[in-house]
C-alpha positions as semicolon CSV with decimal commas, in nm:
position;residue;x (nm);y (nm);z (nm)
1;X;0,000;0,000;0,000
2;X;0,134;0,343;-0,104
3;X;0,149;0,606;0,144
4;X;0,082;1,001;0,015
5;X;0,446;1,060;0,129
6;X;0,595;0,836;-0,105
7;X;0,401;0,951;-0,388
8;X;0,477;1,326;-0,339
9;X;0,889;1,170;-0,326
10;X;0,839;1,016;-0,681
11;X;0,683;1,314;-0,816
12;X;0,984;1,563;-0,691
13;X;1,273;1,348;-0,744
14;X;1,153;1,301;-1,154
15;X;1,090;1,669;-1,176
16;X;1,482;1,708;-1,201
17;X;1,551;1,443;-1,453
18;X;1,286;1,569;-1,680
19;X;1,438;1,935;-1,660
20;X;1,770;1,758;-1,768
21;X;1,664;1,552;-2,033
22;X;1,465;1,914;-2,184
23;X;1,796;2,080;-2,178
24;X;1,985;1,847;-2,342
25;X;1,802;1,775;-2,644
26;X;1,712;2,131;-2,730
27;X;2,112;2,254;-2,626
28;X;2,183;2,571;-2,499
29;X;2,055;2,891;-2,573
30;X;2,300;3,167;-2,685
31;X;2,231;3,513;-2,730
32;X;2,395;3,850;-2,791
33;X;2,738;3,859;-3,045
34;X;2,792;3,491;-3,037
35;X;2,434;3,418;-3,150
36;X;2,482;3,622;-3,461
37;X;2,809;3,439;-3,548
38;X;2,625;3,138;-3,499
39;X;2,279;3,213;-3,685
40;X;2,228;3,009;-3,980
41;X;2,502;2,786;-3,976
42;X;2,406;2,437;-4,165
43;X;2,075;2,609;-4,295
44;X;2,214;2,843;-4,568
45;X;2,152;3,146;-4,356
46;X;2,394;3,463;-4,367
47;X;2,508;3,695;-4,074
48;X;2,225;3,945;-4,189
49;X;1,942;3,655;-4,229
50;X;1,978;3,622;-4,587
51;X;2,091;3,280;-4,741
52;X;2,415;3,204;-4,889
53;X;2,438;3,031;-5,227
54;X;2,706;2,796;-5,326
55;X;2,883;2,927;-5,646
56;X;3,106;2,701;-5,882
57;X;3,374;2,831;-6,108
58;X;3,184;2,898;-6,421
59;X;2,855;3,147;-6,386
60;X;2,616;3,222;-6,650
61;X;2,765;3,515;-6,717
62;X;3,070;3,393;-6,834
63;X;2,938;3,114;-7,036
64;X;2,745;3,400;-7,230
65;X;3,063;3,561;-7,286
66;X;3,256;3,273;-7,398
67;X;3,010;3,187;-7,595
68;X;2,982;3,537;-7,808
69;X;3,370;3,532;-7,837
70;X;3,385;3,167;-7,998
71;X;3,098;3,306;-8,266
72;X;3,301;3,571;-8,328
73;X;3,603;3,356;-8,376
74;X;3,458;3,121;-8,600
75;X;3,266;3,396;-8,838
76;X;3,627;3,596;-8,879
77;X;3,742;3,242;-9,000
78;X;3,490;3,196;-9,235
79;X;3,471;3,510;-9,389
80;X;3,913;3,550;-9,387
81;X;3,869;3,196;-9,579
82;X;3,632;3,331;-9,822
83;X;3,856;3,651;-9,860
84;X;4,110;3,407;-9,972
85;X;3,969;3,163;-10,165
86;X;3,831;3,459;-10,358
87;X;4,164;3,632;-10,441
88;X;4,273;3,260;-10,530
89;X;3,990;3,181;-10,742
90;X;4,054;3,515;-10,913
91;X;4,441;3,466;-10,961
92;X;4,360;3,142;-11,104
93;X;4,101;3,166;-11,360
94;X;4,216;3,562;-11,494
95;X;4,559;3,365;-11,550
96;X;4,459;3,061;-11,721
97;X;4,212;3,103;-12,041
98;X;4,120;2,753;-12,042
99;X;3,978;2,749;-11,697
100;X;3,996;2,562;-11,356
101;X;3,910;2,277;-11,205
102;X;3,983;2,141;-10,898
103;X;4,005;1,734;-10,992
104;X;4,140;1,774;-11,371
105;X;4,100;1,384;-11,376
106;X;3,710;1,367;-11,296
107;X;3,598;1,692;-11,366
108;X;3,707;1,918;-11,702
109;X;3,827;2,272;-11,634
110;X;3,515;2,546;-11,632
111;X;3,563;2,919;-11,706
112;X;3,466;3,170;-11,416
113;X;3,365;3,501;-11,431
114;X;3,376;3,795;-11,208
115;X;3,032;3,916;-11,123
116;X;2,931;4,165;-10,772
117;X;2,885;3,810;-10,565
118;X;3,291;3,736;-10,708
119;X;3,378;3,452;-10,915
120;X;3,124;3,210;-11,049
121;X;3,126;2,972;-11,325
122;X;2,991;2,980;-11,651
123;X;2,701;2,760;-11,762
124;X;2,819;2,490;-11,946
125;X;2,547;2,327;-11,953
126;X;2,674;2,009;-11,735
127;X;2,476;2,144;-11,451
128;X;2,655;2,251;-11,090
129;X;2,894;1,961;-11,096
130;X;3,001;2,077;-11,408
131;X;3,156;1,908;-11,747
132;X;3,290;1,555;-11,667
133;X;3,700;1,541;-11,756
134;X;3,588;1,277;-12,094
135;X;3,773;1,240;-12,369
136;X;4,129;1,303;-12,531
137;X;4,364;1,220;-12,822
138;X;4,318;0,866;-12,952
139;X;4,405;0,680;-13,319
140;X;4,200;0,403;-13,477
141;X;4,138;0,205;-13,742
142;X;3,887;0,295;-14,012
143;X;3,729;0,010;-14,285
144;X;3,985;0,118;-14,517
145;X;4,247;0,034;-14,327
146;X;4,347;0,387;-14,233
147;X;4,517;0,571;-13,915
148;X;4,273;0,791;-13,817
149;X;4,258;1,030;-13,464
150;X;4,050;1,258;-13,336
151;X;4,251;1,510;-13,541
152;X;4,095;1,393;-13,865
153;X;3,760;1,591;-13,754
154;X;3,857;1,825;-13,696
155;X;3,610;2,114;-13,728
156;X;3,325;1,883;-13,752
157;X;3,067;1,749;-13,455
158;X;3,062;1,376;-13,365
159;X;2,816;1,153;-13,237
160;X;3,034;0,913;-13,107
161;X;2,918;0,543;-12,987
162;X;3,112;0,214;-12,860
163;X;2,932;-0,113;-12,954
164;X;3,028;-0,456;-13,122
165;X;2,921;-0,608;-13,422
166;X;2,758;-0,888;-13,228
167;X;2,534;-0,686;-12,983
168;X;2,173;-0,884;-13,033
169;X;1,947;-0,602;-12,935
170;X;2,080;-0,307;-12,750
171;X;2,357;-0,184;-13,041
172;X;2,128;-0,204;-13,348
173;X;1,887;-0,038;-13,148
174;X;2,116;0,274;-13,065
175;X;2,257;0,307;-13,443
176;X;1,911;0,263;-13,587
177;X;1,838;0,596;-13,289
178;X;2,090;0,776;-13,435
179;X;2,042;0,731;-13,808
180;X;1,677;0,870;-13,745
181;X;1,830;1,162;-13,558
182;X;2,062;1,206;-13,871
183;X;1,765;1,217;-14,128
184;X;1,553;1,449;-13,896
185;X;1,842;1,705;-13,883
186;X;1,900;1,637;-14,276
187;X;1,528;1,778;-14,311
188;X;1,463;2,037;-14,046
189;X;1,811;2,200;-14,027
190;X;2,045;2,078;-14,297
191;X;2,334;2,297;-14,297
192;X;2,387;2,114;-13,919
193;X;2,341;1,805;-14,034
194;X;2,644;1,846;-14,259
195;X;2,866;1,931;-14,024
196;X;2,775;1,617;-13,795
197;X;2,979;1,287;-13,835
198;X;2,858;0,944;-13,694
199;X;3,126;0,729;-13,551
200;X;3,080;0,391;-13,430
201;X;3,411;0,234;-13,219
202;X;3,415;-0,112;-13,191
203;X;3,469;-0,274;-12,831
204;X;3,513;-0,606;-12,960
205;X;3,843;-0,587;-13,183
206;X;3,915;-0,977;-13,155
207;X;3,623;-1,022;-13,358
208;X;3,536;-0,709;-13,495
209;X;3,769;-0,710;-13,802
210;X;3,739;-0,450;-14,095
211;X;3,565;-0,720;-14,307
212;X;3,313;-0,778;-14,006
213;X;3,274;-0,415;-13,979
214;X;3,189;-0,352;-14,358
215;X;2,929;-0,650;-14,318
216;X;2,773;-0,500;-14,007
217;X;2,769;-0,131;-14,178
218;X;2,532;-0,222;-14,445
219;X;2,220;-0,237;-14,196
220;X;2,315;0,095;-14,101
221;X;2,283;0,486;-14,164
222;X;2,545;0,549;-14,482
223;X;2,671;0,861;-14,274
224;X;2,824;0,631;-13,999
225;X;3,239;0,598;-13,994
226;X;3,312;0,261;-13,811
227;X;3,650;0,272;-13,630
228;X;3,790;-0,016;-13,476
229;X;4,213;-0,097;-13,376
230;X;4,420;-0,319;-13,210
231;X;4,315;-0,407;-12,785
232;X;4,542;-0,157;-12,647
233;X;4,422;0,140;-12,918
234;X;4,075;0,057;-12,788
235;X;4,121;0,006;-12,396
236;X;4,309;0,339;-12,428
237;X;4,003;0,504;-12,578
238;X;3,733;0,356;-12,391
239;X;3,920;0,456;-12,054
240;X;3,964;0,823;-12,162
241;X;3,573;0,804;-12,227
242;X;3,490;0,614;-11,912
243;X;3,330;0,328;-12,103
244;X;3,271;0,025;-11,887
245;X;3,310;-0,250;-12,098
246;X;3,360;-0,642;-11,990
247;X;3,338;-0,955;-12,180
248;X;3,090;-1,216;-12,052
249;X;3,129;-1,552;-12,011
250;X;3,163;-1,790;-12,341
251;X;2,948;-2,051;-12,449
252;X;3,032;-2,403;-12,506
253;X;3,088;-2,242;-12,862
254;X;3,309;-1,979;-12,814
255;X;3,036;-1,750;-12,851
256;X;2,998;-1,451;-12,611
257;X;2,844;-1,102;-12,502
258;X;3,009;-0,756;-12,427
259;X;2,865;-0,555;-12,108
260;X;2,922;-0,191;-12,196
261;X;2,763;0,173;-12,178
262;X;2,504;0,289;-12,361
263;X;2,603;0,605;-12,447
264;X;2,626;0,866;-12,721
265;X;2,869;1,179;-12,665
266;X;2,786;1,450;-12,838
267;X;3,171;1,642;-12,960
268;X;3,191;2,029;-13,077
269;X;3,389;2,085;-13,382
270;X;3,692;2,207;-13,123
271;X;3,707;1,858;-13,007
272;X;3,517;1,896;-12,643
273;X;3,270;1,772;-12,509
274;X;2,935;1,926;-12,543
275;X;2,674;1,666;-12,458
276;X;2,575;1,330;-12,398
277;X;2,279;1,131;-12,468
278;X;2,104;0,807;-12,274
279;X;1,943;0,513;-12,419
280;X;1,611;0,686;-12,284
281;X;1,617;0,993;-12,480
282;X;1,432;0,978;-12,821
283;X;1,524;1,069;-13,185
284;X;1,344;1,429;-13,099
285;X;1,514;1,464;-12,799
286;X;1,827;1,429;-12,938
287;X;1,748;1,615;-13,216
288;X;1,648;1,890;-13,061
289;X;1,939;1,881;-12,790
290;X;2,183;1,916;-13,067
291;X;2,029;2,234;-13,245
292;X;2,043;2,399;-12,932
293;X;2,441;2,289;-12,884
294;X;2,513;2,392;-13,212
295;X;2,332;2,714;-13,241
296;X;2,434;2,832;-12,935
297;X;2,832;2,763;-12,964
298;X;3,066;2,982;-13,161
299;X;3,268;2,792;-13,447
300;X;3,570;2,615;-13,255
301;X;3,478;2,765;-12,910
């Protein structure tokens, strides 16, 4: 049984250890100077109440800064670069009449001129990528058993295609095109047509020999000049023309087929290149490209 006396000793000796266990957990109270120094540390909190933010080494600031001097850097490149391609270009192509190209393996050398935007090229009618680099001296074989280059015409304009005597379809097809194209012209615009020649260059010399040739010529418009030569003369010409030509696979016969382009270039009377014509095009089309060459090129331009 508990007495009142005891009770009222519980009650005051817990008072104490409550009291201590307050104090402890909330800590001590400072005030005056030293709670000032003390405000705010570990929750952001300056010595005036306001917070204090962490700053890095790079601010926004100085990224925009950066960032305006490497634009400026990179348009003074530019436009020194264009400065000196332009005096370049212009040393170049005032220097050398016959123009300027910057692969004279693929591409053929274009004339420039100066206009208010600086130097530009002249249409050549090749489109931007300009004139392909097709073409060049060669010597052949003609069905009379003469040397002839691309000297011999000379002031004329050639429709020039490689073929063999053996094609089943695609050859007779393209030499029948341009013997139509030849009789169009003969009718519409005949003092052209007299200054185009027709050459057909064989890509089959094993077999191809000048009494083949005259056989195969018969079926054909009178106009054409078949050419043909010895392997090298014609590997040497169909390289300079970029003519892809490879022999197939012979029968149990001996017999065989010859892949090649289908393509007719179209040469000025100055010995360049001036157009070239796809299996697609027809008669008209052609036709009608080559009026347009001719009437719009000077004589040996």
């Amino acid at each position: 049984m508990t007495t009142p006396l005891l009770n009222r000793f519980r009650v005051s000796s817990q008072a104490p250890i409550r009291r201590y266990l307050s104090s402890s957990t909330t800590g001590p109270k400072i005030s005056g100077p030293a709670a000032s120094k003390t405000q705010g540390i570990g929750s952001g909190k300056g010595a005036a109440g306001t917070f204090i933010k962490d700053r890095g080494p790079v601010s926004w600031p100085s990224l925009f800064l950066v960032s305006i001097a490497a634009a400026s850097c990179v348009a003074y490149y530019n436009i020194e670069r264009e400065r000196r391609l332009e005096t370049a270009m212009g040393r170049v192509v005032s220097s050398e009449s016959g123009g300027w190209s910057p692969n004279p393996e693929v591409m053929a050398p274009r004339k420039f001129e100066l206009t208010k935007w600086g130097w530009f090229p002249k249409d050549d009618g090749f489109g931007a990528s300009g004139k392909p680099a097709i073409g060049g001296p060669w010597s052949l074989i003609d069905l009379d058993g003469n040397l002839v280059t691309n000297v011999s015409f000379q002031g004329k304009w050639l429709l020039l295609y490689f073929g063999f005597a053996r094609c089943p379809d695609i050859c007779p097809s393209e030499m029948l095109k341009i013997g139509r194209v030849i009789d169009q012209l003969k009718e519409t615009h005949p003092e052209l047509a007299s200054k185009i020649v027709p050459l057909f260059v064989s890509v089959d010399p094993a077999r191809d020999s000048l009494s083949a040739l005259k056989t195969y010529a018969q079926d054909f418009h009178p106009d054409f000049v078949f050419l043909t030569g010895s392997p090298t003369q014609v590997q040497q010409m169909a390289k300079k023309y970029r003519v892809y030509v490879s022999k197939a696979e012979e029968t149990e016969d001996g017999d065989y087929l010859v892949d090649h382009s289908i393509v007719v270039y179209f040469h000025d009377d100055g010995g360049e290149l001036s157009d070239c014509f796809t299996q697609s095009m027809r008669p008209k089309d052609i036709a009608e490209k080559i009026v347009e060459r001719m009437s719009n090129t000077q004589p040996g331009a």
